[in-house]
C-alpha positions in Angstrom: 6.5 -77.7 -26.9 5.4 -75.4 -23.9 8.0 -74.2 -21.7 8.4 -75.7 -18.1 8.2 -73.1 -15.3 9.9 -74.7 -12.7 7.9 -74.2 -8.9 8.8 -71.7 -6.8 11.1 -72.7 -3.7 9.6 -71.9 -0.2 11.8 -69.4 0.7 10.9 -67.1 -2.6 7.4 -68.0 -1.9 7.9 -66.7 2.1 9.1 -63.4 0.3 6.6 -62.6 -1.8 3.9 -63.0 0.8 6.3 -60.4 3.1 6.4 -57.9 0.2 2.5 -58.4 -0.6 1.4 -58.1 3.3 3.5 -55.0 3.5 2.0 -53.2 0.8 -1.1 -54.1 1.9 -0.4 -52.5 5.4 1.0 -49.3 3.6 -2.1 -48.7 1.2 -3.9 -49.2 4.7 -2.0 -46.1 6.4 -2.2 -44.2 3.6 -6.0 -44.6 3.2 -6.4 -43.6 7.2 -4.1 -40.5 6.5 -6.6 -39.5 4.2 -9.9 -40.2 5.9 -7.9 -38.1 9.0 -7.2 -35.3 6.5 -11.0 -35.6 5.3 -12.6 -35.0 8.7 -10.4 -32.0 9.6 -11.5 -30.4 6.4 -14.9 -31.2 7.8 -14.2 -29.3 10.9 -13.2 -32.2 13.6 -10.6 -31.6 15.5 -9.7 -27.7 15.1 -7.9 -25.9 17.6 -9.9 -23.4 19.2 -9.2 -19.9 18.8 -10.6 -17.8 21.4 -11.2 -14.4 19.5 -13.1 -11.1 21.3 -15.6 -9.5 18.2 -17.2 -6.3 20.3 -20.8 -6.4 20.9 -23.5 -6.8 18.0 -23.5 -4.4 15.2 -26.0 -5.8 12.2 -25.4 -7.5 9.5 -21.9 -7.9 10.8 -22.1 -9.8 14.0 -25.7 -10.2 14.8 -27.2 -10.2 18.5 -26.8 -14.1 18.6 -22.8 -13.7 18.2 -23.2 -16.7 16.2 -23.9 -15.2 12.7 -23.1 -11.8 10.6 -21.2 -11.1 7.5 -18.4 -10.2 9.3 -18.7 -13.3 12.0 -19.2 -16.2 9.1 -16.1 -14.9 6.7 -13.9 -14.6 9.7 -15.2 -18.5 11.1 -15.0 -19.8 7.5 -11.9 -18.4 7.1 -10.4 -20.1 10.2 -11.2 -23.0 9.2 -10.3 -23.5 5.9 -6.7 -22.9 7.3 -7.5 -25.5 10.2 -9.1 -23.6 13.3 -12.4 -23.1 14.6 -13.5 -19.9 15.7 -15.2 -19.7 19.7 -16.4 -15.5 19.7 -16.8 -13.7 22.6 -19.2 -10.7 22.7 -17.0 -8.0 24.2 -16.7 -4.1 23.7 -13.8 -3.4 22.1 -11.5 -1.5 24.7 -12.1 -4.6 27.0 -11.3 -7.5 24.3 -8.1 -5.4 23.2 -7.0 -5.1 27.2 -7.9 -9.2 27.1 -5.8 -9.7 23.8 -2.5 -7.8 25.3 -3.0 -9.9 28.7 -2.9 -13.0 26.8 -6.6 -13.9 27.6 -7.7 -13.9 24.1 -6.2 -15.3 21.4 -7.3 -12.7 19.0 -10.1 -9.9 17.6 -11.6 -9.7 14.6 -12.5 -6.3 12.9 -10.1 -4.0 14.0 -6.7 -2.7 11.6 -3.0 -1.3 12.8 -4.3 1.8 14.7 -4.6 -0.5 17.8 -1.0 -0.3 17.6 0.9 -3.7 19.7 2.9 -6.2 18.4 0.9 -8.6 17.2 -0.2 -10.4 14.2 -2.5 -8.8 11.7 -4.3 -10.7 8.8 -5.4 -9.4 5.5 -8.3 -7.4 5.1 -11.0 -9.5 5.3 -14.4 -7.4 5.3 -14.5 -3.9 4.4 -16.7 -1.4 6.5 -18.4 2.4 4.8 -18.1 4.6 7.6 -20.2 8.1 7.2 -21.4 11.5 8.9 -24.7 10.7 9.7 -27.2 13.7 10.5 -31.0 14.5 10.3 -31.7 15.8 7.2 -34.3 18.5 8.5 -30.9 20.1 10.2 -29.2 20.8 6.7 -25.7 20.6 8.4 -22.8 21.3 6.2 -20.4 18.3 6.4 -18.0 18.2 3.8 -14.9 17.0 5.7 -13.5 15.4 8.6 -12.3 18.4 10.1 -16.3 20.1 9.9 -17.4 17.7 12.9 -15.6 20.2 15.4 -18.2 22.5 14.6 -21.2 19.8 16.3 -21.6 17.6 18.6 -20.6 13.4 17.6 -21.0 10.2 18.8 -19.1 7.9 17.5 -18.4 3.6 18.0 -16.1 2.4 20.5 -12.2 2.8 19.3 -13.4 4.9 16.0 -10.7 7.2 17.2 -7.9 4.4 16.9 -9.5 2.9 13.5 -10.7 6.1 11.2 -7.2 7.8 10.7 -5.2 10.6 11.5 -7.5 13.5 10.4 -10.6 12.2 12.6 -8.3 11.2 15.8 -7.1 14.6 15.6 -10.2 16.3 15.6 -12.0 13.7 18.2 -8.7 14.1 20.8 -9.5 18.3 20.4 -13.3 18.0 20.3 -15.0 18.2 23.9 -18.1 17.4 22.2 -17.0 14.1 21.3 -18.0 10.4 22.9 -17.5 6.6 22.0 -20.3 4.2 23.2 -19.7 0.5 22.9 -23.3 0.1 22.2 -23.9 1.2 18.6 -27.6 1.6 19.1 -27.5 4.8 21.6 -25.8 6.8 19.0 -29.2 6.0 16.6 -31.2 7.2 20.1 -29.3 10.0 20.6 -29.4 11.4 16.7 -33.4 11.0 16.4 -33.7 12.0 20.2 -31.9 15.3 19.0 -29.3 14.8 22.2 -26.0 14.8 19.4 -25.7 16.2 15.8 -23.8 13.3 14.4 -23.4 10.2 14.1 -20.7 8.8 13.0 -20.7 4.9 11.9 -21.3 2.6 9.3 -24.2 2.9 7.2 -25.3 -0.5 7.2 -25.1 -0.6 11.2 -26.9 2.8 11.4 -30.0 1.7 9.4 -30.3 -1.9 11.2 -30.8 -0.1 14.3 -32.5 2.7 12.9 -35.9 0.0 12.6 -35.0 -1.5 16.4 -35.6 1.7 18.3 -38.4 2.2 20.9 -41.8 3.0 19.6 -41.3 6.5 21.3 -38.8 7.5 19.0 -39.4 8.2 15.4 -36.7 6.5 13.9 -38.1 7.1 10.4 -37.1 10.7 10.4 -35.0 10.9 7.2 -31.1 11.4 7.5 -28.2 12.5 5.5 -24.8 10.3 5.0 -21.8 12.7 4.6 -19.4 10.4 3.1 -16.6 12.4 4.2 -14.3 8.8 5.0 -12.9 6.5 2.9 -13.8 2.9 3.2 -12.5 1.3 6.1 -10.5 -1.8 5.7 -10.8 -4.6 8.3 -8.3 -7.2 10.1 -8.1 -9.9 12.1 -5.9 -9.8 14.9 -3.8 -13.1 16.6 -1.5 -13.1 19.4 0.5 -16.1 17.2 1.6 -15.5 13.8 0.5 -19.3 12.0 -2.9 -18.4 13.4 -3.0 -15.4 11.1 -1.2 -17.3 8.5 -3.9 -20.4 8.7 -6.3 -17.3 8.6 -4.7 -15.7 5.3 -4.5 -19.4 4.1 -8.3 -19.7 4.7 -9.6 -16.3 3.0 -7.9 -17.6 0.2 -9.5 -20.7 0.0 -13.4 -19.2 0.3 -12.6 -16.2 -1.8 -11.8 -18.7 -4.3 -14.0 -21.5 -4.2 -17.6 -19.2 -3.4 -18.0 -19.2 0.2 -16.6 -15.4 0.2 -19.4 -14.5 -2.3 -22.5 -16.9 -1.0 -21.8 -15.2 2.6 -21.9 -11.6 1.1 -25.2 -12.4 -0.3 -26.6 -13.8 2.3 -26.4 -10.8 4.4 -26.7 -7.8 1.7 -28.7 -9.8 -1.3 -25.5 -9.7 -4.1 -21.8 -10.5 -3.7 -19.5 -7.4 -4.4 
């Protein structure tokens, strides 16, 4: 004989509809939670982060300022950990003076020898700095300390970013200079104007081919690689910037990005 289920009273009824409806609402917030989370990921609504990157130096930050192997790790980077990068073209001096009046929010390619209090990331991109010099002068450049012996020109702040041994020598040297714009020291090597060049090597050809048909730019040079590589940072006026930052590099060093960038610019990931 089947079993007689008795009918449910109102009342039960009443709470079982509550209990369903709320549920219901629940799975509702949850799923708009994760569409939210979904289009940050995607890049809408990041919090701007006003950073100063010097002026163009190929492949890393290319005339545009919207592009460069050192531009695109440092604006995937941000945001993967949740910000959006908005660069500003500016020699360095000027965008570390901005940074320390709180009119930047950061720089990007720069280490500790800036000195300050603020908040510097891990090293992100990694720069091969060299003694450059024109091969028909068969200078001998075997160590920092030889480029007292010539005249150098050398990038903006190299003084506060190549060590000890080389600020030494460049605070001593009257024969020394910094321009902001990396393409006068190419002018001035093939020109004959300096001895050396100091930079790195991937900058110094770019602009070797960009010169003015009047100056032979083809002339052959010599790299003394008398420096070690130069490791890079980010710097942020606030530290969960750099930590979203860290967070990021993480992320694209693991998941490609890191590598598909590198290639882009150079033609095989390191």
């Amino acid at each position: 004989m089947p079993l007689h289920r008795p009918s449910q009273s109102p009342a039960r009824a009443g709470k079982r509809s509550l209990f369903a409806l709320t549920r219901a609402i629940a799975r509702a917030v949850a799923c708009a939670g994760a569409l939210g989370c979904a289009a940050r990921a995607h890049g809408a609504g990041l919090q701007d982060v006003h950073v100063g990157m010097g002026l163009p130096k190929p492949p890393y930050i290319m005339e545009s300022g919207e592009a460069g192997l050192d531009y695109d790790i440092a604006k995937q980077a941000l945001a993967a950990g949740g910000y959006k990068l908005v660069g500003q073209l500016l020699p360095q001096t000027r965008a570390l003076a901005m940074l320390r009046g709180g009119q930047l929010d950061g720089m990007l390619s720069t280490n500790e020898g800036i000195g300050g209090q603020d908040y510097f990331t891990d090293t992100y991109i990694v720069y091969q700095n060299v003694a450059t010099t024109l091969s028909s002068r068969h200078l001998d450049i075997r160590r920092i300390e030889d480029l007292a012996n010539y005249s150098v020109a050398a990038f903006q702040s190299a003084s506060m970013l190549l060590g000890e041994r080389f600020r030494l020598v460049a605070s001593k040297h009257q024969g020394y200079r910094e321009y902001a714009s990396q393409i006068t020291q190419d002018k001035l090597l093939f020109m004959g104007r300096i001895d050396v060049v100091v930079g790195d090597h991937l900058i110094f050809r770019y602009f070797s081919g960009k010169l003015e048909a009047q100056i032979d730019g083809t002339q052959a040079v010599t790299q003394h690689r008398i420096f070690p590589e130069s490791p890079r940072k980010a710097v942020f006026r606030e530290a969960r910037v750099r930590d979203g930052f860290n967070a990021g590099l993480k992320i694209i060093r693991a998941n490609g990005t890191y590598d598909a960038i590198v290639k882009q610019y150079l033609g095989s990931a390191p």
